[in-house]
Structure formats: structure tokens, C-alpha cells
matplotlib code that plots the C-alpha trace (Angstrom):
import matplotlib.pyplot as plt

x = [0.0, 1.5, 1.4, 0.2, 2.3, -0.3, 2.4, 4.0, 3.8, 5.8, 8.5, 8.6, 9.0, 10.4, 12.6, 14.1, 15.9, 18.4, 18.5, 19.1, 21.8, 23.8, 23.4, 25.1, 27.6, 28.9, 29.2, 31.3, 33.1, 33.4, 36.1, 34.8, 33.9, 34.7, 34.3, 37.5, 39.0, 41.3, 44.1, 43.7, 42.1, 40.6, 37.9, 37.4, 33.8, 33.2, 29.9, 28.3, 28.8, 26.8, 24.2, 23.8, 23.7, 20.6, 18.8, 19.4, 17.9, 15.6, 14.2, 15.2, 17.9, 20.5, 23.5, 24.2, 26.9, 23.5, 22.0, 22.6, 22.9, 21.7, 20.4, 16.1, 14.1, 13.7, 17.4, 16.9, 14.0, 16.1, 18.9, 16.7, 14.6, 17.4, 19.9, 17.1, 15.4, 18.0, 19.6, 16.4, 13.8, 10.8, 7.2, 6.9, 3.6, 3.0, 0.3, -1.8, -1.0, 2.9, 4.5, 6.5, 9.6, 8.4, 6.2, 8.3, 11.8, 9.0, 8.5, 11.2, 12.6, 8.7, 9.3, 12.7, 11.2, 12.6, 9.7, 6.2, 4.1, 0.4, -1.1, -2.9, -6.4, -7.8, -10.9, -11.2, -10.2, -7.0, -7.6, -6.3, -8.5, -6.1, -7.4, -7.3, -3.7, -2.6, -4.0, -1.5, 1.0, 2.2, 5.4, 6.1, 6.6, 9.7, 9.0, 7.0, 7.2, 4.5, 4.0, 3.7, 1.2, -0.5, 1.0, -2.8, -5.3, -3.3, -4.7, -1.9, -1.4, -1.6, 2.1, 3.1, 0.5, 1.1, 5.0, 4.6, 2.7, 5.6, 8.2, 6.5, 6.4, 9.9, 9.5, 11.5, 9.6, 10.7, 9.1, 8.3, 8.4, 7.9, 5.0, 5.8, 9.6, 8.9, 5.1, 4.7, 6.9, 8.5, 10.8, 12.4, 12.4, 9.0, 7.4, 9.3, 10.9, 13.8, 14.2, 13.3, 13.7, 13.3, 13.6, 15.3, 13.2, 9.2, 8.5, 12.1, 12.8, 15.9, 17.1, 16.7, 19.0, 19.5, 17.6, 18.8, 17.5, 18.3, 19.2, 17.7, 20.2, 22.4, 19.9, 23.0, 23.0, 20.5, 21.0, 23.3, 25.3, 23.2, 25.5, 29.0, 32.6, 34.6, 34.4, 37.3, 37.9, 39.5, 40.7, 42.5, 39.2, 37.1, 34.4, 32.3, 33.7, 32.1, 31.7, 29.0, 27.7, 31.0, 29.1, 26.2, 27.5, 29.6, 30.5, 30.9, 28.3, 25.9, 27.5, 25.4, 22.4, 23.4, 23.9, 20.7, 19.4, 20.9, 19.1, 16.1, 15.8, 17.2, 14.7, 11.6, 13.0, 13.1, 9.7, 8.5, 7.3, 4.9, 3.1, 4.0, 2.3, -1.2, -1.5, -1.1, -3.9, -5.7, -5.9, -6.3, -9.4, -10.4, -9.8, -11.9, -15.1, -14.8, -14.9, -18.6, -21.5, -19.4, -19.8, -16.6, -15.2, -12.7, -10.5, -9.6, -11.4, -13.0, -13.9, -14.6, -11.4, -9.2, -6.8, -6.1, -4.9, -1.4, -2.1, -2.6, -6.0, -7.2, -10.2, -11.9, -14.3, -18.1, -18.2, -14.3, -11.1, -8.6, -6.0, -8.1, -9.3, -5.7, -4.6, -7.3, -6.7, -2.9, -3.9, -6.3, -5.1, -1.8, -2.6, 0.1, -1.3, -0.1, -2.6, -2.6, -1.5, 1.1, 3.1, 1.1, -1.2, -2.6, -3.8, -5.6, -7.0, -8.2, -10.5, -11.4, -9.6, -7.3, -8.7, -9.3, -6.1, -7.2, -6.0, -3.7, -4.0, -0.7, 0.1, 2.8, 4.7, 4.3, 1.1, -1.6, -5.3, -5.6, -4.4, -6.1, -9.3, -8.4, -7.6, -11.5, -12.9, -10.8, -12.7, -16.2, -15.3, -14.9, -16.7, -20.3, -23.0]
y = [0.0, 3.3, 6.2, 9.4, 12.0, 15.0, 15.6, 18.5, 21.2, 18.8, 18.2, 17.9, 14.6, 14.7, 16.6, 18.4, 17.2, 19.9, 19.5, 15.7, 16.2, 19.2, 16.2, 13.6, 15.5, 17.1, 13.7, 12.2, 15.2, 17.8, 18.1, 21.7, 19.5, 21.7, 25.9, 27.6, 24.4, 22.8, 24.2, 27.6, 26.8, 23.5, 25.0, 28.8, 28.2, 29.9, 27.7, 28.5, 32.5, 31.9, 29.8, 33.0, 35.2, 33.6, 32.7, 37.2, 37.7, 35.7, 37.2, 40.9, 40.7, 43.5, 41.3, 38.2, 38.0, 38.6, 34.9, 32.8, 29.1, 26.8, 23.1, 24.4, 26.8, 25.5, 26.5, 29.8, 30.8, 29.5, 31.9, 35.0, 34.6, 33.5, 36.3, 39.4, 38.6, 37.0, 40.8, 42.8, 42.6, 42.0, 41.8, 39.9, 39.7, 36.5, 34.7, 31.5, 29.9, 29.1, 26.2, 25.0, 26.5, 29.8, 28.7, 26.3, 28.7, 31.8, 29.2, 28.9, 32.6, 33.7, 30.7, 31.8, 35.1, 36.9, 37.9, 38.2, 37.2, 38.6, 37.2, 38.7, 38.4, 35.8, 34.1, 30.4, 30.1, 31.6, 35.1, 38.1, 40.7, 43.5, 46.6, 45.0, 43.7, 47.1, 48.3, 46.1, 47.7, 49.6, 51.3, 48.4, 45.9, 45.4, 42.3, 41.0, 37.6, 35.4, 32.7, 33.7, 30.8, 28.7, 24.8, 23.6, 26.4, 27.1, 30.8, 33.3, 36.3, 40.1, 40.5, 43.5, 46.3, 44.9, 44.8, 48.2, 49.5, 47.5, 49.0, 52.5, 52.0, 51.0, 47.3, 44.5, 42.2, 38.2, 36.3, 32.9, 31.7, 27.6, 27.1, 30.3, 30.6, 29.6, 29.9, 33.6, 36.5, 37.8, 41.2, 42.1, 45.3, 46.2, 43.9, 45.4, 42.1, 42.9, 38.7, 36.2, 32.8, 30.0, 26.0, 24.3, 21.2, 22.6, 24.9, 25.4, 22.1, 21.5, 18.4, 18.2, 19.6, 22.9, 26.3, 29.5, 33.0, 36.5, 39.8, 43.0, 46.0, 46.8, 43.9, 42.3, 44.7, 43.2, 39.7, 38.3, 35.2, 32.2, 29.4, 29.2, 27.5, 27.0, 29.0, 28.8, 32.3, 34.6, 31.8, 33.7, 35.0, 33.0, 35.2, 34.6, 36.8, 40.2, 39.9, 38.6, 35.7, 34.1, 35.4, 32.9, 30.0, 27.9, 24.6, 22.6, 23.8, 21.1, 21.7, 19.0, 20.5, 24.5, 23.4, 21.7, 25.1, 26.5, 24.3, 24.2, 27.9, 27.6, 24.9, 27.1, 30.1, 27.8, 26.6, 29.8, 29.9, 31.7, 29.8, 26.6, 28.9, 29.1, 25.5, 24.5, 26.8, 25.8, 22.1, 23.1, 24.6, 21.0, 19.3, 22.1, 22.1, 18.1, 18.2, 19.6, 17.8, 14.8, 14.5, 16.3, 19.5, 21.7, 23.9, 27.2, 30.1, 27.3, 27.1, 30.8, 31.6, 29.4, 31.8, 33.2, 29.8, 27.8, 24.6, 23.3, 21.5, 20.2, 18.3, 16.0, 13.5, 13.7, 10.5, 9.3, 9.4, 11.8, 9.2, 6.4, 7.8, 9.1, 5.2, 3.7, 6.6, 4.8, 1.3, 1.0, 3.7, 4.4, 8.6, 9.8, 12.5, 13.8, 13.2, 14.7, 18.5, 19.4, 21.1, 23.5, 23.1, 26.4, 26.7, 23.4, 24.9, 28.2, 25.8, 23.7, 20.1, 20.2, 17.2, 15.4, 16.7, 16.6, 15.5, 17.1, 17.5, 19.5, 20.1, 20.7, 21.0, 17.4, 17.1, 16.6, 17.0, 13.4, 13.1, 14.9, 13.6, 10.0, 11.3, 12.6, 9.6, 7.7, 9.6, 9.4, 6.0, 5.8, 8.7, 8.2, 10.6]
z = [0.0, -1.3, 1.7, 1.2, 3.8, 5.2, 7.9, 6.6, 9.4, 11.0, 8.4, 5.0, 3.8, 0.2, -0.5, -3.8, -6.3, -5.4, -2.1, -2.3, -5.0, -2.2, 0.3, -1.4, -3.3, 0.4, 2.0, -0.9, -1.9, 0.6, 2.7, 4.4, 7.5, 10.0, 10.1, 11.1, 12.5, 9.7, 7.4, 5.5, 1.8, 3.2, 5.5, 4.2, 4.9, 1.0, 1.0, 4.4, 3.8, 0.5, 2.5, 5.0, 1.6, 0.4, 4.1, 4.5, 1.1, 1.4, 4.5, 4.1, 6.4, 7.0, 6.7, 5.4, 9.2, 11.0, 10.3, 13.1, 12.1, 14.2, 14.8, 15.1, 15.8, 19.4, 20.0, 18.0, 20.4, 23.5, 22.7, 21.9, 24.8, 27.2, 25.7, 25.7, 29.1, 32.3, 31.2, 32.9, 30.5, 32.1, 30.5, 27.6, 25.3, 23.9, 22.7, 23.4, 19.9, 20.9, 20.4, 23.8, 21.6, 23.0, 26.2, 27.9, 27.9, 29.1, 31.7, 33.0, 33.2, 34.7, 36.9, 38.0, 38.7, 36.1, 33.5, 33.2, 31.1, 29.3, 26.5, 23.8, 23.4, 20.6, 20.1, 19.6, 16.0, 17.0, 15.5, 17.1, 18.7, 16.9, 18.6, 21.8, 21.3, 20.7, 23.9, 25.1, 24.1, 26.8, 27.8, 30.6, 28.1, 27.0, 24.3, 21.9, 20.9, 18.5, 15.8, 12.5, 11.8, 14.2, 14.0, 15.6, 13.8, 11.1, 11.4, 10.1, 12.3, 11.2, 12.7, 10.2, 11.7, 15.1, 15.3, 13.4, 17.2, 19.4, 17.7, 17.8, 21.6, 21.7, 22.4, 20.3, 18.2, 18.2, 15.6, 15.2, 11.7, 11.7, 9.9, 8.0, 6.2, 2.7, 2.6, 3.0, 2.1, 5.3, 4.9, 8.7, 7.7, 6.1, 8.7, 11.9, 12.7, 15.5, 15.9, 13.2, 14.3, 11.4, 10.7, 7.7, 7.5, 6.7, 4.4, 3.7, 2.5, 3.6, 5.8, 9.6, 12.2, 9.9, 11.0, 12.8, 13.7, 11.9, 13.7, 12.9, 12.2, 15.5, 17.6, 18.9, 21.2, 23.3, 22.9, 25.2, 23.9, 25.4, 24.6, 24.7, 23.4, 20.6, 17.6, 16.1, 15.9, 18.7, 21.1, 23.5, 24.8, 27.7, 26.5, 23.2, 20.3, 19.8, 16.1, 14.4, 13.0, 15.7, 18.5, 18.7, 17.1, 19.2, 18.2, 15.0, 12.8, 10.8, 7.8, 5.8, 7.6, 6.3, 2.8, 2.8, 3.7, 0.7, -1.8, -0.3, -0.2, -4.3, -5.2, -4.0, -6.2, -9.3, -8.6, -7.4, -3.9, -4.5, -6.9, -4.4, -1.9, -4.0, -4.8, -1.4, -0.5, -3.2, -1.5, 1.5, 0.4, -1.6, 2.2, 3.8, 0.7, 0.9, 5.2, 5.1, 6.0, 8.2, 12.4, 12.8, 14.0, 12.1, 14.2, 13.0, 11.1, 9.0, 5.1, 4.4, 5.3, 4.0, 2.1, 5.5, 6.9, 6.8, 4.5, 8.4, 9.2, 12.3, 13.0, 16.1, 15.2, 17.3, 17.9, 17.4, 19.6, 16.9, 17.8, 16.3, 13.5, 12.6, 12.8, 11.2, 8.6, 8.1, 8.8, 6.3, 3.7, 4.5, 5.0, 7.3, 9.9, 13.3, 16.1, 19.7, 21.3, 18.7, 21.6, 21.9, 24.5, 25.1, 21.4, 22.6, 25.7, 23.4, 20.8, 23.7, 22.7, 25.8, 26.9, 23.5, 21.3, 17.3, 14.0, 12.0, 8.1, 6.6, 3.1, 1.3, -2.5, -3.7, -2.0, -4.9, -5.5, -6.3, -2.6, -1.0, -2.6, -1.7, 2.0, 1.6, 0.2, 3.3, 5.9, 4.6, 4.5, 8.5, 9.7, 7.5, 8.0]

ax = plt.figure().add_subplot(projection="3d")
ax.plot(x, y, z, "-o")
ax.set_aspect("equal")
plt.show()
């Protein structure tokens, strides 16, 4: 029985052409193995700067030395919230969407005393009450950190007007971008992005264990280096370089990963990501049209606005454990879901499924109508009117 994947919020399972063709051609060619730590002309690192060229294009960076490489985007988060907020930054806005990326590490510091932490106002589809949220906005908040994209609702937030308001009121902006990098133009700039932290392995399309986070012009300042060791570069210190990117990337870097990066971020240029973007809202809206009518509930702003949505749908069954149906859904069809609280359990707790979790649906590139319509014709199958 062929599989068809609809887990793509959680990583995206085939992978370019490109992408697979950097992979193999590093691992029986390259000798670049290690970043500043082998003999001049071997390791010159020529092919990681032009991996941080494109990731700062890409994402309207101010300098290609201000992307951070890094193994996630859990570790990107750890460092921007550890680095901005054990150095007396104290009220952070967040929201209830988060992943555990953002709420666990604000956890830990309001826990230890050293933050605290609101949460913006949304209704149970996830969508922001924006004139309320800017009410929020006072001058005792010191940051501003949010999804792009809910991983659970799939509801894309309106972050432009609102980091346009923090940043007015003096108050950096960390962003989030998951479910996001390579599905929807982001500019740092145009969208007052002071943090954007980002994952190779979605929407991205590179391999696993590649990711990082980008620094707004003179943001450094703030940021605290979280992590420390080798870097290959200024060795006579016992204190992290001053200079960027060698500031926050201790350690060997994932070469393998960072290259994958590169192609990933090339392949979706050739195909247009744009154009990738539409037809993966296109089936989300086939998934959504085909949904109506069955004894189930869909999470999010629903149907009518599905061009305002992630290619991310979640649904529990009226009369079915989500678990079940997700394994009778693979067991009998071979559809490949993700089933249960996604890590983020206050999006849960917002549409009310703490207690039951959901079923994911995500789509991606490669995912086709024919698909999608055979995932459809799958669920009538088990959940009949």
C-alpha cells in the first residue's frame, strides 16, 4: 500500500531534487567539515557564507553576518529569549498559539522570577482581537514575541500592523516563523521584525538539524550570547567573540544541515514559492469544501477563510477518539497524519480540545489534489454521516 504524507507542518518529507543532490555530493566530496578548525584553503567556509547570503535575502535581512545558524528553531528561540530577558527585560507579550519553543523557555525565566508574562487576546479560532492587542502595548513591556502561523489552527497572524505598534512603543519584536519561512513572504524590515527565528526542514525544504534565527540592524545589542565554546575564531578570549555571525555559534556547525538550507531555499526560487504557496492553498481549500456535511469538527477560522490559513487543518471526530481515526486513517489507507496536542497546548485549551487533542492534516509541494481527494474519500469511508 502506497502512503500518502499529510504531515508536513511537521516536516517535509520529500525533499528536492536539489536538495538531495547538495546532500550527497557534500558527503562524498566535501572536505569543508569543519568551520574555522582545519588548514587555510581547506575550511574557508566559501559555502556556508553563501548559504547565510541567500537565508538574509531571502528574509530581508540586514546582513548576510547577522543569520545565526543553528540546529532548530527551538534552539533559535532558547537563545533570543534567554539572551534578551536573564539581562532585565521584564514583561513579555505572547500569545496562546505558541508552540513549547516559546512557552516552555517563558516558563522557566517567569518561573525563575525573572519575566512576566500577558497574553494577547484571541478568540477560539485563533484570530487576534487586533485593537485590543494594541492596547497592550504599553510602555512596561519590554518584548513582543509570537507565531507567524498557528501549527494547531493554522490561522496566520496580522504580525506586520502589530509589530509596526511595538516597535513605535519601543518594544522588540521576536518572531516565530515555523509554519511560515517559505510559505509567506517575510521582509524584517517592512514587517518590523527585531528577531526572526526560522527552521530548515518545513516549508524550507531542507534536511533536519539545519535552522537559525536573523538579527535586525544593531539587535545584537540586546542579545546576550546564550550558549558558549569554541568558535574557532578569537581563542585567546574565555568570552564569546564580539563579532557577528561568531558570537552565537559555538560549536561545530551542521555543515550537511546548512547546505541543505541553501538548496532548499534555491529549489523554491526555481519553482516559485509563490506559486507553491497558491497551490497549497488551493488544497487546502479541496480538504476544507470536501470536510462539510461529516460529524466532525474543524479547528480554526474554517472554510470561508481558508486563504487566511497555513495549508494546516485540524479536526476532532463527534463520535471518534482523533488518535483512532488518525490510525485507522494509516492502517487502512496508509494517510500519514499527526494526532494529539502538537506542543502547543494552550492553542488546545483556546478551541477547547485540551482534553481530546485533534487530527492534523498538513500540506505541502508534492502534495496533490488526487491526494487529497483519496484522504476525503478515506474519511467518509470511517466517519459516514
Amino acid at each position: 500500500m502506497e502512503t500518502i504524507y499529510l504531515n508536513w507542518a511537521a516536516t517535509s518529507a520529500q525533499k528536492p531534487k536539489t536538495v538531495i543532490d547538495t546532500a550527497v555530493r557534500f558527503l562524498k566530496e566535501n572536505h569543508d567539515l569543519n568551520l574555522h578548525r582545519a588548514l587555510p584553503g581547506v575550511s574557508d567556509g566559501f559555502q556556508i557564507l553563501a548559504v547565510r547570503e541567500a537565508v538574509n535575502d531571502f528574509f530581508g535581512g540586514p546582513a548576510s553576518a547577522n543569520v545565526i545558524f543553528t540546529p532548530n528553531v527551538t534552539t533559535s528561540l532558547n537563545m533570543i529569549l534567554h539572551g534578551l530577558l536573564e539581562h532585565g527585560r521584564k514583561t513579555v507579550l505572547t500569545t496562546p498559539l505558541e508552540h513549547n519553543s516559546v512557552l516552555r523557555p517563558l516558563a522557566l525565566l517567569e518561573d525563575a522570577g525573572k519575566i512576566t508574562v500577558r497574553y494577547l487576546p484571541m478568540d477560539e479560532a485563533g484570530e487576534l482581537r487586533l485593537e485590543d492587542a494594541k492596547e497592550m502595548l504599553t510602555a512596561d513591556v519590554d518584548l513582543l514575541v509570537m507565531n507567524h502561523a498557528s501549527n494547531v489552527l493554522g490561522t496566520i497572524q496580522p504580525i506586520g500592523e502589530l509589530f509596526a505598534r511595538a516597535k513605535a512603543q519601543g518594544i522588540l519584536t521576536v518572531l516565530d516563523a515555523a509554519q511560515t519561512a517559505g510559505f509567506l513572504p517575510i521582509d524584517m524590515k517592512m514587517q518590523s521584525i527585531d528577531y526572526l527565528a526560522f527552521t530548515g526542514h518545513k516549508s524550507l525544504l531542507g534536511l533536519a538539524g539545519s535552522g537559525g534565527f536573523v538579527l535586525g540592524a544593531g539587535m545584537e545589542k540586546h542579545l546576550a550570547p546564550w550558549l558558549a565554546g569554541g568558535t574557532g575564531s578569537a581563542s585567546e578570549l574565555l568570552t564569546m567573540p564580539d563579532f557577528l555571525p561568531d558570537k552565537y555559534e559555538p560549536g561545530t556547525p551542521n555543515t550537511l544541515g546548512i547546505l541543505s538550507l541553501g538548496a532548499g531555499i534555491q529549489a523554491l526560487q526555481e519553482m516559485d514559492y509563490l506559486q507553491v504557496a497558491e497551490h497549497e492553498r488551493s488544497l487546502t481549500q479541496q480538504f476544507l469544501a470536501g470536510l462539510a456535511g461529516l460529524p466532525l469538527r474543524v479547528l480554526g477560522p474554517g472554510a470561508d477563510h481558508a486563504d487566511e490559513l497555513v495549508p494546516v487543518v485540524s479536526v476532532v471526530p463527534e463520535h471518534a477518539d482523533p488518535a483512532e481515526l488518525g490510525q485507522a486513517l494509516f492502517e487502512k489507507y496508509g494517510v500519514i497524519t499527526r494526532s494529539g496536542l502538537h506542543c502547543a497546548p494552550l492553542a488546545h485549551r483556546l478551541a477547547g480540545t485540551l482534553a481530546t487533542g485533534a487530527l492534523r492534516f498538513s500540506f505541502g509541494y508534492a502534495t496533490t489534489e488526487e491526494e487529497i481527494a483519496l484522504t476525503l474519500n478515506a474519511i467518509h469511508e470511517l466517519l459516514p454521516n
